[in-house]
MARROLUM-675344 format. One record per residue (C-alpha): residue number from 1; residue in three letters; x, y, z. Coordinates in steps of 0.2 Angstrom, whole numbers, plus 5000, padded with zeros to 4 digits. Layout:
{n=NUM, res=ALA, xx=X, yy=Y, zz=Z}
...
This chain:
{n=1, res=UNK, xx=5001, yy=5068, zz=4997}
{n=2, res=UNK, xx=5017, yy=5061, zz=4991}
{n=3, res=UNK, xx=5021, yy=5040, zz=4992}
{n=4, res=UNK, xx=5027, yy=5035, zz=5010}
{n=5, res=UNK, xx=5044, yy=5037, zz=5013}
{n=6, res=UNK, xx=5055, yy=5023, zz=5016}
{n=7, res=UNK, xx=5068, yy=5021, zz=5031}
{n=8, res=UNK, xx=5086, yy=5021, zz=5026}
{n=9, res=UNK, xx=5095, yy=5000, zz=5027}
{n=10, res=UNK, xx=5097, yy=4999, zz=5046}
{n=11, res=UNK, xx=5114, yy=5002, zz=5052}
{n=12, res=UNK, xx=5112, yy=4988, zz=5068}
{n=13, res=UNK, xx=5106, yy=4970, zz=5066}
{n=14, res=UNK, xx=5089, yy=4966, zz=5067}
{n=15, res=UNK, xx=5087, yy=4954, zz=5084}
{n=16, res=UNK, xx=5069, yy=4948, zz=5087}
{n=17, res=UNK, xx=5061, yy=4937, zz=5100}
{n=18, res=UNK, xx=5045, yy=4925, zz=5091}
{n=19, res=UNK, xx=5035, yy=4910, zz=5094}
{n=20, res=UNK, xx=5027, yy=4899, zz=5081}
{n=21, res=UNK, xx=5016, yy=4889, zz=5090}
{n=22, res=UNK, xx=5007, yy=4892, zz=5109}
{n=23, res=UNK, xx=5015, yy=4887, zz=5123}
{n=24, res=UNK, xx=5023, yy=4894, zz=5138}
{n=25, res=UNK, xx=5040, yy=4907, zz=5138}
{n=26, res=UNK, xx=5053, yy=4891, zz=5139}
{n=27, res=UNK, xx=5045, yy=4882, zz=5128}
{n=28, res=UNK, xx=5040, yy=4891, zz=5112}
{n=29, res=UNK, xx=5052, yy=4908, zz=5114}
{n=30, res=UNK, xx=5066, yy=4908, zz=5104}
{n=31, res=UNK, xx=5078, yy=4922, zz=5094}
{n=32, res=UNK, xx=5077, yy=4925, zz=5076}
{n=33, res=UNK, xx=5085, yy=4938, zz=5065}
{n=34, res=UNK, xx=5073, yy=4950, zz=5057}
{n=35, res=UNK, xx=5072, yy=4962, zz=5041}
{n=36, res=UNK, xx=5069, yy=4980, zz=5046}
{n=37, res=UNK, xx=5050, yy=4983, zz=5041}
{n=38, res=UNK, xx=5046, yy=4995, zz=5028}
{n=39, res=UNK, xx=5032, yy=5008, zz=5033}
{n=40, res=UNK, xx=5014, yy=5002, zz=5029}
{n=41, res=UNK, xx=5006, yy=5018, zz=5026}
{n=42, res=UNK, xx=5008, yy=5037, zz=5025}
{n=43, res=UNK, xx=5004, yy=5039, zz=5043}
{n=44, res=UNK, xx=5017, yy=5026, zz=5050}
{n=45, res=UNK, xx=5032, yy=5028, zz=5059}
{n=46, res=UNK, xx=5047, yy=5016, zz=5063}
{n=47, res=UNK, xx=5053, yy=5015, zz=5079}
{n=48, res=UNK, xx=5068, yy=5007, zz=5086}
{n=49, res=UNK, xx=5062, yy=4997, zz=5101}
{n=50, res=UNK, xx=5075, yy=5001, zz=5117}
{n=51, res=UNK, xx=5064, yy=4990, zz=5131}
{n=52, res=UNK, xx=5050, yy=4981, zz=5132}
{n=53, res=UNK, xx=5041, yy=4979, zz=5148}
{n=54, res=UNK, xx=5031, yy=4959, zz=5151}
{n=55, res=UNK, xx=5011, yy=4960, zz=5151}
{n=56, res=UNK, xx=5003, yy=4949, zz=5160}
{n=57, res=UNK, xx=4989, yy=4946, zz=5144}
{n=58, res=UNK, xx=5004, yy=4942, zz=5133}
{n=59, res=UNK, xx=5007, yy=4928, zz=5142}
{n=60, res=UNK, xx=4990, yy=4921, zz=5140}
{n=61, res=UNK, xx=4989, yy=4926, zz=5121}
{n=62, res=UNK, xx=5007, yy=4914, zz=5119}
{n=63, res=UNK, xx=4997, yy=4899, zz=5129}
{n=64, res=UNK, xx=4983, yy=4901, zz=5123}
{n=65, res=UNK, xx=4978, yy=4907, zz=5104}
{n=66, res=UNK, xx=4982, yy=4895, zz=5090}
{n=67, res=UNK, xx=4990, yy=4902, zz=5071}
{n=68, res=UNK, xx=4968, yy=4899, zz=5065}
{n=69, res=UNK, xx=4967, yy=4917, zz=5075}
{n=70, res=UNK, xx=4984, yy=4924, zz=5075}
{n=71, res=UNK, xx=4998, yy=4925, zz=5061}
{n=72, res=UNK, xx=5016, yy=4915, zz=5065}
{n=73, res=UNK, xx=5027, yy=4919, zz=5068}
{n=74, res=UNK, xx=5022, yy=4929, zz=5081}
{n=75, res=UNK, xx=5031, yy=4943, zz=5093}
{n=76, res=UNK, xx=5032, yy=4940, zz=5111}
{n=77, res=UNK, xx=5027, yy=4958, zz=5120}
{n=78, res=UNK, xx=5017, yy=4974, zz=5116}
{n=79, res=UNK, xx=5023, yy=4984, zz=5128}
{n=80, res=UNK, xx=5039, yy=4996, zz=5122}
{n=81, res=UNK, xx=5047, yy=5011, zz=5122}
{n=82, res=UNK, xx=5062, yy=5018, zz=5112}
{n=83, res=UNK, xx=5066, yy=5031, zz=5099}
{n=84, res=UNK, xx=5058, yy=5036, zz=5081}
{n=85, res=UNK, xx=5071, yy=5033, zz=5066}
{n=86, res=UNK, xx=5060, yy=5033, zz=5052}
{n=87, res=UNK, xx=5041, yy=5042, zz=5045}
{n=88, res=UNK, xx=5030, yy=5042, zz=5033}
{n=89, res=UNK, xx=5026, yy=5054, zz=5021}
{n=90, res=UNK, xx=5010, yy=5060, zz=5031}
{n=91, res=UNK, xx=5019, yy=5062, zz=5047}
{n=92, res=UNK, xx=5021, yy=5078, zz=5055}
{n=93, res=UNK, xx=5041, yy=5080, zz=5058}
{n=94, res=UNK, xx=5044, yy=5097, zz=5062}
{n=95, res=UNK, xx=5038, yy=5106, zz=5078}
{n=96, res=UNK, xx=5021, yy=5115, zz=5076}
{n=97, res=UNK, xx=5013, yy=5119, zz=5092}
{n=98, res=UNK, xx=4996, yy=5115, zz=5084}
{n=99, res=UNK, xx=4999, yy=5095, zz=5082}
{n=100, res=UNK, xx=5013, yy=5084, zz=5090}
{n=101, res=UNK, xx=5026, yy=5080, zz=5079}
{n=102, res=UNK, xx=5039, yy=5065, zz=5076}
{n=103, res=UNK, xx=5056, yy=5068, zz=5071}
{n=104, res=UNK, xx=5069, yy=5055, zz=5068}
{n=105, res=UNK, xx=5076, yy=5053, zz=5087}
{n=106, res=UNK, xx=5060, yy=5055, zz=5096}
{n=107, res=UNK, xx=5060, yy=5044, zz=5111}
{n=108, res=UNK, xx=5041, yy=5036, zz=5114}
{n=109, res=UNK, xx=5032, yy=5025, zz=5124}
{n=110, res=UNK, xx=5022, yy=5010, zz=5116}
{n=111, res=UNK, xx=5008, yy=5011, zz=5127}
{n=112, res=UNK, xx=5001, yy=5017, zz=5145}
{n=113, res=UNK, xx=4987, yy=5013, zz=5153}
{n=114, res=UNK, xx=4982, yy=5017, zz=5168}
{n=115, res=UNK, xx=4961, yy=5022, zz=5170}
{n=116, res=UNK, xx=4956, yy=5028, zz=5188}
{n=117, res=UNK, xx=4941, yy=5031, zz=5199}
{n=118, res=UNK, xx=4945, yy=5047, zz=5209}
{n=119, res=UNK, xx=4939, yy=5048, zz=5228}
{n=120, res=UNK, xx=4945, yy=5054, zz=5246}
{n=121, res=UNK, xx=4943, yy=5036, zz=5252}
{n=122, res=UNK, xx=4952, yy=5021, zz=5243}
{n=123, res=UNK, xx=4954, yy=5003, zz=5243}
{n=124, res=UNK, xx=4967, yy=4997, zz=5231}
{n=125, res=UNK, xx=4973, yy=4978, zz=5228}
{n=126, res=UNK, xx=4992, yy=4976, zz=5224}
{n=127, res=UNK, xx=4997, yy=4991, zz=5224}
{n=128, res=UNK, xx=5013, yy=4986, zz=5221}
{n=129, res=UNK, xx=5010, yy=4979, zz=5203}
{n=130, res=UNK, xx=5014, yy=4983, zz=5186}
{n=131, res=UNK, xx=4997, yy=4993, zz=5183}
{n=132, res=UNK, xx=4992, yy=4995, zz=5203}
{n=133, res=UNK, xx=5009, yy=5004, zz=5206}
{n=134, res=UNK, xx=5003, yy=5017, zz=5192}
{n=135, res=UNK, xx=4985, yy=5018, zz=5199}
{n=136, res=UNK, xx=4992, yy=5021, zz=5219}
{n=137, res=UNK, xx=5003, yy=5037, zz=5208}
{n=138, res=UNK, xx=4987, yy=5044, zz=5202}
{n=139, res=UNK, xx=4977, yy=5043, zz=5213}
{n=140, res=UNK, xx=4989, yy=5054, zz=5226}
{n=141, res=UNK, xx=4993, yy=5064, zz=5213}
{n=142, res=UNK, xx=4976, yy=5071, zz=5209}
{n=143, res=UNK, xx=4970, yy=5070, zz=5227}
{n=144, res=UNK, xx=4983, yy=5073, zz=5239}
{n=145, res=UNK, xx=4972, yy=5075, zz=5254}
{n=146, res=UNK, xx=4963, yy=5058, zz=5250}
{n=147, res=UNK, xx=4967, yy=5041, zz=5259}
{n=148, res=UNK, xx=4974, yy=5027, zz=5252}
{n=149, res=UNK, xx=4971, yy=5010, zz=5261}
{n=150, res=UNK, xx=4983, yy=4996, zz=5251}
{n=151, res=UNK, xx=4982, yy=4979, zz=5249}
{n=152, res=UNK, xx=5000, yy=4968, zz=5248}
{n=153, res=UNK, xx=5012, yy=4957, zz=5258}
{n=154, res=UNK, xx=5022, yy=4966, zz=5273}
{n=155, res=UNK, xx=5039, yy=4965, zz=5264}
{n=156, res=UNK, xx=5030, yy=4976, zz=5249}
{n=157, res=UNK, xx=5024, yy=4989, zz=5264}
{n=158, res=UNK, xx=5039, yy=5002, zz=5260}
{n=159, res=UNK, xx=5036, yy=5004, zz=5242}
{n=160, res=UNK, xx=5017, yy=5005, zz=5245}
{n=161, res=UNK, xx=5017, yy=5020, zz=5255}
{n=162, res=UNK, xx=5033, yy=5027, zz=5245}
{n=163, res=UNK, xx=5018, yy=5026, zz=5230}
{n=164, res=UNK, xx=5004, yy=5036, zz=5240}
{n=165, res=UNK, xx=4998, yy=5022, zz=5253}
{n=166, res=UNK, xx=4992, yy=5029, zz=5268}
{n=167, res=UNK, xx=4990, yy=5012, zz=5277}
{n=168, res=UNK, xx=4993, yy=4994, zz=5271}
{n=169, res=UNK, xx=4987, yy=4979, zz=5274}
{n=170, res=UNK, xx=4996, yy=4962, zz=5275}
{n=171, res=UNK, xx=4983, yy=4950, zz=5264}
{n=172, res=UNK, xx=4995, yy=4936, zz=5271}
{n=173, res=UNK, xx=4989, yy=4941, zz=5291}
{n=174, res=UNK, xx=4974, yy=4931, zz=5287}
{n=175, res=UNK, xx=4965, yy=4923, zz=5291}
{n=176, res=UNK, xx=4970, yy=4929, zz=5307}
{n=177, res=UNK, xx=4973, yy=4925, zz=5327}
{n=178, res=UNK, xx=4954, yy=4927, zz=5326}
{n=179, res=UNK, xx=4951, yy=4916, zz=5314}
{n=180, res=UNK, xx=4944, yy=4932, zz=5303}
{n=181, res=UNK, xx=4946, yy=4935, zz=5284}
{n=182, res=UNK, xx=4951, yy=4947, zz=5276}
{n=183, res=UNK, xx=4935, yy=4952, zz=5270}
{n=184, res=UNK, xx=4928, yy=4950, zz=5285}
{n=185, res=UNK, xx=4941, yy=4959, zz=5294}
{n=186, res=UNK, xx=4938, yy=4975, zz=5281}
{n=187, res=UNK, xx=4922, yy=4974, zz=5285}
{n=188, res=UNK, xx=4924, yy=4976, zz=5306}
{n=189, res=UNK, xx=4936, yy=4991, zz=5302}
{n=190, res=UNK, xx=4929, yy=4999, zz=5285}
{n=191, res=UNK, xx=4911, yy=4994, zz=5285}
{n=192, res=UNK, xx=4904, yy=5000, zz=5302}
{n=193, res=UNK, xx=4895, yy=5015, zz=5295}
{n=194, res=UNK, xx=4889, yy=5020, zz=5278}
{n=195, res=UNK, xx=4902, yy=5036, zz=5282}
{n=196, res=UNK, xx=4918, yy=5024, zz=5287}
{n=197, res=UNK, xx=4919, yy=5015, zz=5270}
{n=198, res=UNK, xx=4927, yy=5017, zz=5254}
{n=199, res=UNK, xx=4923, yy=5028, zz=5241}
{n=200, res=UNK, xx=4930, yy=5017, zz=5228}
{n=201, res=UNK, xx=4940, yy=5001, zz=5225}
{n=202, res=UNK, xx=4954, yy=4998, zz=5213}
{n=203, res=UNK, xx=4957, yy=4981, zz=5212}
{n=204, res=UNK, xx=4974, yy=4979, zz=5202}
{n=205, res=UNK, xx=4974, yy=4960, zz=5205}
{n=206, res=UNK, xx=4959, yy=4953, zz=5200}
{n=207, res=UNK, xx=4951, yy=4946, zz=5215}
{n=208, res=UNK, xx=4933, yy=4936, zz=5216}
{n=209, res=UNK, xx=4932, yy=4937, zz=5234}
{n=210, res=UNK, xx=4937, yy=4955, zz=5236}
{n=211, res=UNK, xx=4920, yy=4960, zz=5224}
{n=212, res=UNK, xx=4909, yy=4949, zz=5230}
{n=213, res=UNK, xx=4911, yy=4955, zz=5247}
{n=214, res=UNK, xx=4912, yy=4972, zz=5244}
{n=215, res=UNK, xx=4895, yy=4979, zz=5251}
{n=216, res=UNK, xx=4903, yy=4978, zz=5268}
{n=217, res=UNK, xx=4914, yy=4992, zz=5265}
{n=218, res=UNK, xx=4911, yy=4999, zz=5249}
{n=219, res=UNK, xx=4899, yy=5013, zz=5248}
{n=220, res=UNK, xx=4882, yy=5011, zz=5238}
{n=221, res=UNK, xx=4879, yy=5021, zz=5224}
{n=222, res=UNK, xx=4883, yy=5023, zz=5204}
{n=223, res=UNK, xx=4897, yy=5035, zz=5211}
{n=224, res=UNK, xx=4906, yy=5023, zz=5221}
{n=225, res=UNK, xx=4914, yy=5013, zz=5207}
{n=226, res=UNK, xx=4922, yy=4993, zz=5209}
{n=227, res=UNK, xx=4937, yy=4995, zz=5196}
{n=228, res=UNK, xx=4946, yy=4979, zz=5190}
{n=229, res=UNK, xx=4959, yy=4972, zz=5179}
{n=230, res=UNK, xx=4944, yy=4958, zz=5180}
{n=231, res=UNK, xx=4943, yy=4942, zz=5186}
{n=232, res=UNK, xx=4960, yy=4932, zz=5189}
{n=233, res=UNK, xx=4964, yy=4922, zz=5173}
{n=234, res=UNK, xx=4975, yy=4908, zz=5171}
{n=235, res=UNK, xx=4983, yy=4899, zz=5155}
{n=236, res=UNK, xx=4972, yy=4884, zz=5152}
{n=237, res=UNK, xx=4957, yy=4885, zz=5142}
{n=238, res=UNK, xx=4944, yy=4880, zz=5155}
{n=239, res=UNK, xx=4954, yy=4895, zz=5166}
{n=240, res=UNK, xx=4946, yy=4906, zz=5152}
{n=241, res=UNK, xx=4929, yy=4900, zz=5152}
{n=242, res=UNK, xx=4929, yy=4903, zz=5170}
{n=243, res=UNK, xx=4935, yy=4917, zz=5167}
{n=244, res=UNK, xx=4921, yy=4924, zz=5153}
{n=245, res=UNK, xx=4908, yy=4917, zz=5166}
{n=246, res=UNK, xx=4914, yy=4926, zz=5182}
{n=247, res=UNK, xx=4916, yy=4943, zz=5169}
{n=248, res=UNK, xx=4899, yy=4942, zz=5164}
{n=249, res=UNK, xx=4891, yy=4937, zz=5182}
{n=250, res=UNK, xx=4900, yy=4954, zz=5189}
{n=251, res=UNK, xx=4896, yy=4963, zz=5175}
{n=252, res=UNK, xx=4876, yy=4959, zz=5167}
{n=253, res=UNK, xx=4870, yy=4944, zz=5179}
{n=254, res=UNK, xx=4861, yy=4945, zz=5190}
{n=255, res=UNK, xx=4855, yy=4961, zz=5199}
{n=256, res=UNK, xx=4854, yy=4961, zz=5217}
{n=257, res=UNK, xx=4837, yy=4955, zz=5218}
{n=258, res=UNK, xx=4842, yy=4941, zz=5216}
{n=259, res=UNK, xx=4858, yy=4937, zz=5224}
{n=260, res=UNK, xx=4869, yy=4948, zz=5212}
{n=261, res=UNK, xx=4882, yy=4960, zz=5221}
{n=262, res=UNK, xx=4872, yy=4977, zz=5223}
{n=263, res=UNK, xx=4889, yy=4987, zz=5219}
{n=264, res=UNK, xx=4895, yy=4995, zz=5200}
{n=265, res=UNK, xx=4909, yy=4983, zz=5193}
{n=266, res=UNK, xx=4919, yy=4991, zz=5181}
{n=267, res=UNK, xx=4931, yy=4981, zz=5170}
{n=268, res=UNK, xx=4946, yy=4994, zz=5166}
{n=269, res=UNK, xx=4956, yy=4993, zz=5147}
{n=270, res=UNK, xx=4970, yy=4995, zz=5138}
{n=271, res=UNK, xx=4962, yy=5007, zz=5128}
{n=272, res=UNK, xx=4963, yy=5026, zz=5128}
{n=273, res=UNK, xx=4960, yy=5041, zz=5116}
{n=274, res=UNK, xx=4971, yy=5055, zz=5112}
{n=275, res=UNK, xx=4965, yy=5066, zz=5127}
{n=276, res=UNK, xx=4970, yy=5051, zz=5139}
{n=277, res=UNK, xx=4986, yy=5048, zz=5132}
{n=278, res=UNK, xx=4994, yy=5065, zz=5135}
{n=279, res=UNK, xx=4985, yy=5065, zz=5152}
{n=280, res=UNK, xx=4996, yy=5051, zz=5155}
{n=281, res=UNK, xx=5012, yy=5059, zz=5147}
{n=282, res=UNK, xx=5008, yy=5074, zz=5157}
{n=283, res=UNK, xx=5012, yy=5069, zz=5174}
{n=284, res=UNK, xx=5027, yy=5058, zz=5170}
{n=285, res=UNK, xx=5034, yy=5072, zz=5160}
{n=286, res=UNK, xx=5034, yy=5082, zz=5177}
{n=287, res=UNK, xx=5037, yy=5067, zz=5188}
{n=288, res=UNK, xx=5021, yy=5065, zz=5196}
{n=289, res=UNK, xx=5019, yy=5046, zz=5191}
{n=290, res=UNK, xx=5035, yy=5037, zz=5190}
{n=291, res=UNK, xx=5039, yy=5018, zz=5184}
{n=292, res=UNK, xx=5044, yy=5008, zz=5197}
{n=293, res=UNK, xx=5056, yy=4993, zz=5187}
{n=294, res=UNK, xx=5053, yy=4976, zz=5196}
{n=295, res=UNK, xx=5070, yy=4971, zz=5189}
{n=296, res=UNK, xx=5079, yy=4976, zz=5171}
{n=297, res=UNK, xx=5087, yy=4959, zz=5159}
{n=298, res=UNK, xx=5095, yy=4958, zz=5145}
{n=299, res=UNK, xx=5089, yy=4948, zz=5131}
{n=300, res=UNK, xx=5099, yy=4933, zz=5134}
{n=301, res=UNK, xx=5091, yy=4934, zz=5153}
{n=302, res=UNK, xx=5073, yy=4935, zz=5147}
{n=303, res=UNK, xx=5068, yy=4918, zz=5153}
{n=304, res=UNK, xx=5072, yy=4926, zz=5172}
{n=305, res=UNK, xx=5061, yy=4938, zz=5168}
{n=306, res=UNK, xx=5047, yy=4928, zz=5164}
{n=307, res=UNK, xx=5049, yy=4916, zz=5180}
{n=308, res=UNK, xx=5048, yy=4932, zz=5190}
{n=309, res=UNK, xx=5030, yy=4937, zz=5182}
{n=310, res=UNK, xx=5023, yy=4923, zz=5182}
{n=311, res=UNK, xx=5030, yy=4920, zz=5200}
{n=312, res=UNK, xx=5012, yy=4931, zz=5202}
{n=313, res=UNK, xx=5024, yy=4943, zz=5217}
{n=314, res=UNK, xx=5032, yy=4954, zz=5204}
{n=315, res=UNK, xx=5034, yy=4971, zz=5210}
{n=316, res=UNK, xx=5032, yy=4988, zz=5195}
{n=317, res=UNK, xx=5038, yy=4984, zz=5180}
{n=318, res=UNK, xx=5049, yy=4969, zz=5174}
{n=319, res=UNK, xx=5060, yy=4975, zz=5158}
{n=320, res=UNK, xx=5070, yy=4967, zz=5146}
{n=321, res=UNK, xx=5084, yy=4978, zz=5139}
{n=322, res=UNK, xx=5084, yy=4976, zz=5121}
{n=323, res=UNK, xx=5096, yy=4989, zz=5115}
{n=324, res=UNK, xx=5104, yy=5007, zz=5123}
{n=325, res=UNK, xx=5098, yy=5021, zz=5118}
{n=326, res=UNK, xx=5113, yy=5031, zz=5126}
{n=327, res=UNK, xx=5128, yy=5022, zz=5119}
């Protein structure tokens, strides 16, 4: 196989984002000029990022790990889309219906996550959200005669059922005139018989209280699946350790015998194979499952962007522009 091939000098300026110490966005984030990478193998392709959408993860990673575990200086995000302008030797660039191929000008995605648990009864939590708004998609999309029961403030209500809801719930009702929970108030409406409760939950949020009371309306059985993003973290180290411990109490310890949840909690990941991935390229190729954008900044408006995500309301996706494809 021949050496890689290298991109041609790039026509535009090089603007990156980085951080050389932990810390929050205001603090550490700052703009640097960069060099156009070369291509680090055969099998590498160099792509010109247009948008890059916030993770909430990456926001723990800035806080959180120190240069002993990560190299500095370090990019901000991992989520990104734009277009192919350079390949290596071992890239397929010509159509071929038997592999997928990259030529220059190829728009892609950077990742796109979304694992489901299918059922004709659902309970999701923020459905609103960067990965809950994809989830509530899905979910519709392959089971259109299911019902979807959300969880998010009123004002989010609209875009809930526009994404598949089929009845929300306002978390900010209680507790409520009868001094009821939430939990407790799922459990009057959704928990009455082993037939009136949900076939799965998809909990987007990450919500402690949400599990741990689940055997009031989730159904039993290895079928009926608790999925989570996982326990809600924060940026401080001891927010992680809590973290850990509430992850491996959910997960390994300890069975309902003796006072464990008797429910299957199930940790969802970023991770997906080949076969997933064009799953997912499938159905927003035909429109299916949309992005919903939270809001859309420039790079000189980035620290907006940041406010609004960790605000913890953000709604869809929240995108910083970085360069436009179209002109």
């Amino acid at each position: 196989m021949s050496s890689t091939e290298s991109p041609s000098p790039s026509p535009w300026p090089m603007r990156t984002v980085i951080h050389r110490r932990p810390g929050s966005p205001p603090e550490v984030l700052s703009f640097d000029k960069g060099l156009v990478p070369s291509l680090p193998t055969e099998t590498s392709v160099l792509v010109r990022v247009s948008h890059v959408a916030l993770h909430p993860g990456t926001i723990i990673l800035m806080h959180l790990v120190p240069s002993l575990f990560r190299r500095f200086p370090a990019i901000a995000e991992t989520d990104f889309s734009g277009v192919v302008v350079g390949a290596g030797a071992g890239v397929p660039t010509a159509a071929d219906s038997s592999t997928r191929s990259f030529p220059s000008g190829t728009p892609v995605f950077g990742s796109f996550q979304v694992p489901v648990h299918l059922s004709s009864g659902v309970l999701i939590n923020a459905p609103c959200g960067g990965v809950g708004h994809f989830a509530t998609q899905l979910l519709k999309h392959r089971d259109p005669e299911g019902h979807i029961v959300g969880i998010c403030s009123l004002h989010k209500e609209t875009l809930a059922k526009q994404l598949g809801c089929d009845e929300v719930i306002d978390y900010k009702a209680f507790p409520n005139s009868e001094h009821r929970s939430l939990a407790e108030y799922l459990t009057s409406w959704y928990g009455s018989t082993a037939e009136d409760k949900f076939d799965a939950i998809f909990d987007a949020y990450g919500s402690q209280d949400l599990w741990e009371s689940s055997p009031g309306y989730l159904k039993s059985g290895k079928n009926h699946v608790y999925a989570t993003v996982g326990p809600k973290v924060g940026c401080t180290y001891s927010a992680i350790l809590g973290f850990l411990w509430k992850m491996a109490k959910n997960t390994i310890w300890p069975p309902a015998l003796l006072g464990g949840v008797p429910r299957v909690y199930r940790q969802i990941s970023a991770f997906l194979d080949t076969d997933g991935l064009e799953k997912c390229r499938e159905v927003a190729v035909d429109g299916s499952v949309k992005a919903y954008l939270g809001g859309v900044w420039e790079m000189e408006e980035m620290m907006l962007a940041y406010k609004e995500l960790t605000g913890g309301h953000a709604q869809g996706k929240l995108v910083i522009k970085v360069w436009d494809p179209e002109n």
